[in-house]
C-alpha positions as CSV (number, residue, x, y, z in Angstrom):
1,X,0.0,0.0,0.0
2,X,1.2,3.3,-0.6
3,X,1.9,6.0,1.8
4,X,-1.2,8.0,0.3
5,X,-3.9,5.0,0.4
6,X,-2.4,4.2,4.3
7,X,-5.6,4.6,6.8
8,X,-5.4,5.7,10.0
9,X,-7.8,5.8,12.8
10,X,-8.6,8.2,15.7
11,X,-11.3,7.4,18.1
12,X,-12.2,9.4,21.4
13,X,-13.3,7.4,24.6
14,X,-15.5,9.7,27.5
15,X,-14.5,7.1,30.0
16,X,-16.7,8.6,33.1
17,X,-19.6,8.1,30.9
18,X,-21.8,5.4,29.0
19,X,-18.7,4.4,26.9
20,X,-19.0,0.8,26.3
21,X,-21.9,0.8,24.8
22,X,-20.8,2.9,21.9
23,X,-17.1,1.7,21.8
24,X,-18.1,-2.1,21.3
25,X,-20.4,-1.3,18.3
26,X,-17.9,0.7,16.6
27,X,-14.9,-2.0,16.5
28,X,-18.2,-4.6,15.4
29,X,-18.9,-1.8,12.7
30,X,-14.8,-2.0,11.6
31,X,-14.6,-5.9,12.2
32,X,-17.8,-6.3,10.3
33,X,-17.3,-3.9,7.1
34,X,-13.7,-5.1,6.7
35,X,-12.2,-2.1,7.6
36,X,-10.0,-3.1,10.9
37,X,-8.5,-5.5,8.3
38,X,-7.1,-2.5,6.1
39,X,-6.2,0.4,8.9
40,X,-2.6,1.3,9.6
41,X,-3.2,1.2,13.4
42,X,-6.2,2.9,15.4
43,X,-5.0,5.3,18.0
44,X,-7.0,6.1,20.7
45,X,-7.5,9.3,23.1
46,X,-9.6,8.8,26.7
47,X,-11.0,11.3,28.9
48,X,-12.1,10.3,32.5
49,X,-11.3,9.0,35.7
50,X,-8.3,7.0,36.4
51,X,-9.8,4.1,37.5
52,X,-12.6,4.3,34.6
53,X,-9.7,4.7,32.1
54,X,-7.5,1.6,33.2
55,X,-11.3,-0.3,32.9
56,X,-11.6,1.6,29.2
57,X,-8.2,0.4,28.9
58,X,-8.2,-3.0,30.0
59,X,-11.5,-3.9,27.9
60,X,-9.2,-2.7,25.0
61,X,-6.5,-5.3,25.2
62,X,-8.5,-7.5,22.8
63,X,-8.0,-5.1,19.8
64,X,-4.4,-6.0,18.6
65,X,-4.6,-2.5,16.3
66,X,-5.1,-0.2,19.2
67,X,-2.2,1.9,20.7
68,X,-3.9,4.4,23.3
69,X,-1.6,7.9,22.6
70,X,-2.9,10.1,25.4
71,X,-5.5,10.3,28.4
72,X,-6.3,12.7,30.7
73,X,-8.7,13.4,33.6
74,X,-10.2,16.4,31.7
75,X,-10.8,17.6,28.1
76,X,-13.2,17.0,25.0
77,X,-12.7,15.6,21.7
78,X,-10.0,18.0,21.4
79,X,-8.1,15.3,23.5
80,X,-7.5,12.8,20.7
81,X,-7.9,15.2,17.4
82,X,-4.3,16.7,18.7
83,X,-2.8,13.5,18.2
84,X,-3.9,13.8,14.3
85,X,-2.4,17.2,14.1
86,X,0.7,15.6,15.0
87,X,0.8,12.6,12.3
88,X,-0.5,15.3,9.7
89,X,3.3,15.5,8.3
90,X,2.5,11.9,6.9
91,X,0.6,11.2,3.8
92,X,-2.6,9.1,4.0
93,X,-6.3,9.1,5.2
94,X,-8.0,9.3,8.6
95,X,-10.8,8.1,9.7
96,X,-12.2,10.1,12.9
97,X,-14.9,9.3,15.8
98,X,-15.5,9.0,19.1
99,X,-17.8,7.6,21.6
100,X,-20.8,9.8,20.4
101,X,-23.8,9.9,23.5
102,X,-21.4,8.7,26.3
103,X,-22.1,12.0,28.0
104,X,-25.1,12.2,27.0
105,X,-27.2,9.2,26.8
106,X,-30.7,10.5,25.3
107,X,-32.5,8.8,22.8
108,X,-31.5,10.9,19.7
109,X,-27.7,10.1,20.3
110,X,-27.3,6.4,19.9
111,X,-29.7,7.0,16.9
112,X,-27.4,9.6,15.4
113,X,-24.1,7.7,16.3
114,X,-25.1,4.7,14.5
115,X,-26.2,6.7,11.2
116,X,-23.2,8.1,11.0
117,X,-20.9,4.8,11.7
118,X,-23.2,3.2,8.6
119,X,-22.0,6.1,6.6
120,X,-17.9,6.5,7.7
121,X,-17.7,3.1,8.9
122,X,-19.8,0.5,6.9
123,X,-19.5,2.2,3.7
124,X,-15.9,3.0,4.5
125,X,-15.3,2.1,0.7
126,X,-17.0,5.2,-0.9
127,X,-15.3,7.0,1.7
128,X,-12.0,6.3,0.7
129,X,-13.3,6.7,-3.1
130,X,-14.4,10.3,-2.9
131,X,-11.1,11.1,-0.6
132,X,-9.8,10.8,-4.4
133,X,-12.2,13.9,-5.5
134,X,-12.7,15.6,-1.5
135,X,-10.9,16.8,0.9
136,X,-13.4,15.8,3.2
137,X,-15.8,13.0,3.4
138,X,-19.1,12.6,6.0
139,X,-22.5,13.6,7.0
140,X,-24.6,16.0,7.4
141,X,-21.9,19.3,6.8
142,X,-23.4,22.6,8.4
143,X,-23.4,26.0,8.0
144,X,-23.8,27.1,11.8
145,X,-25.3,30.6,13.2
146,X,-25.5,29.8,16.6
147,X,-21.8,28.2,17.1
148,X,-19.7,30.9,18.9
149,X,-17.1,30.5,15.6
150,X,-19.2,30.1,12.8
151,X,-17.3,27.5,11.7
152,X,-19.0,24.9,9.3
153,X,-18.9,21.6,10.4
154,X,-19.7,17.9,10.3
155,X,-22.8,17.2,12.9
156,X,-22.0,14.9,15.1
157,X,-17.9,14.8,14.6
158,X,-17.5,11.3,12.8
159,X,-15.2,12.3,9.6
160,X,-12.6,11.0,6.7
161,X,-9.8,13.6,5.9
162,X,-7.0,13.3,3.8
163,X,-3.8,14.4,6.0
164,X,-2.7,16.7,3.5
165,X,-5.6,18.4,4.9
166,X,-5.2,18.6,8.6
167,X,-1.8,19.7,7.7
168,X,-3.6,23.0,7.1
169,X,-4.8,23.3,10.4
170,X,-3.4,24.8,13.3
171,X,-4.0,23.0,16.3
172,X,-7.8,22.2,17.8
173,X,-8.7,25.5,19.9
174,X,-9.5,24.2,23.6
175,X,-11.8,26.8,24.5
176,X,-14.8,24.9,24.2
177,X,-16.0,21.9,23.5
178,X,-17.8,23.0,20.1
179,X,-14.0,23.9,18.6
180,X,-13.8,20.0,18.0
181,X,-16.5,20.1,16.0
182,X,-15.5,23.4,14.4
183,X,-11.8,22.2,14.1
184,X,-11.9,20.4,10.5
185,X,-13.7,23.0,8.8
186,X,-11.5,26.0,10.4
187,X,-9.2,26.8,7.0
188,X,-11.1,26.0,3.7
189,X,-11.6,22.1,2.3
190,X,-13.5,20.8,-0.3
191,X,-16.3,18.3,1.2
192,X,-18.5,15.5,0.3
193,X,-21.3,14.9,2.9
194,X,-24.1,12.3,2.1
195,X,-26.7,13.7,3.8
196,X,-27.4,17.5,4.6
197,X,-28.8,19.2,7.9
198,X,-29.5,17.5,11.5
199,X,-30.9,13.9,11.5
């Protein structure tokens, strides 16, 4: 494989919430689609506890792919995205998500969470296609007015990039917990999202 078809993978774990639940069906989504076969390695961020992050950490011993980079007892998504910025000087694509209604449980979430892992995870292949054409590849891209930066953005925060890309961007701002979402779309990219607005 070349450098520029090598996948990467970033995923942030909330560890002092409902984590588990959302963490085991994402590596079943990679497993299932094929994907964990064809990623460079899958680097992993956590946010919580101590204690709740050796548990996060211990239930990930059965993923041979998984290196955990970084953890800390606080901090958003922000966390784990830093760790991209610091590969961007490599050529490739990356795949990003994250534990998506750990903090928040409600209904809407796990709903949300799994509609974007069928579109960045289980239809990884026309992800990596369009990476060909886009800059960036997900769903539902947004033109905000109520997001203190008014940065457009993918709802939700599950993403492909092409590295070439991210080596545009400074560093995610750690302000609030919004710049993660804001972070991709903070200098220009060309995008392709599958689906338009909030599910």
């Amino acid at each position: 494989m070349s450098d520029t078809n090598k996948l990467y993978h970033f995923y942030h774990i909330y560890a002092d919430g409902n984590w588990k639940e959302p963490t085991t069906e994402h590596f079943k989504a990679l497993k299932d689609s094929g994907l964990y076969d064809e990623l460079n390695e899958i680097s992993i961020g956590i946010v919580g506890s101590l204690i709740n992050i050796n548990t996060v950490a211990e239930y990930l011993t059965r993923f041979d792919k998984v290196h955990i980079k970084t953890f800390q007892s606080e901090g958003w998504e922000q966390v784990t995205q830093r760790l991209i910025k610091d590969i961007s000087h490599l050529d490739g694509k990356v795949l990003y998500a994250h534990t998506k209604g750990a903090w928040n449980n409600t209904e809407v979430n796990p709903n949300w969470r799994r509609e974007m892992t069928k579109y960045n995870v289980t239809e990884w292949r026309t992800c990596i296609e369009d990476l060909n054409t886009f800059d960036c590849v997900g769903i539902h891209w947004m033109y905000p007015v109520n997001l203190p930066d008014g940065t457009p953005f993918f709802a939700g925060n599950f993403w492909w990039a092409n590295l070439y890309h991210i080596r545009k961007l400074d560093y995610p701002k750690l302000n609030h917990r919004y710049q993660a979402e804001e972070w991709l779309g903070s200098n220009h990219c060309t995008i392709k999202s599958y689906k338009l607005g909030h599910p």
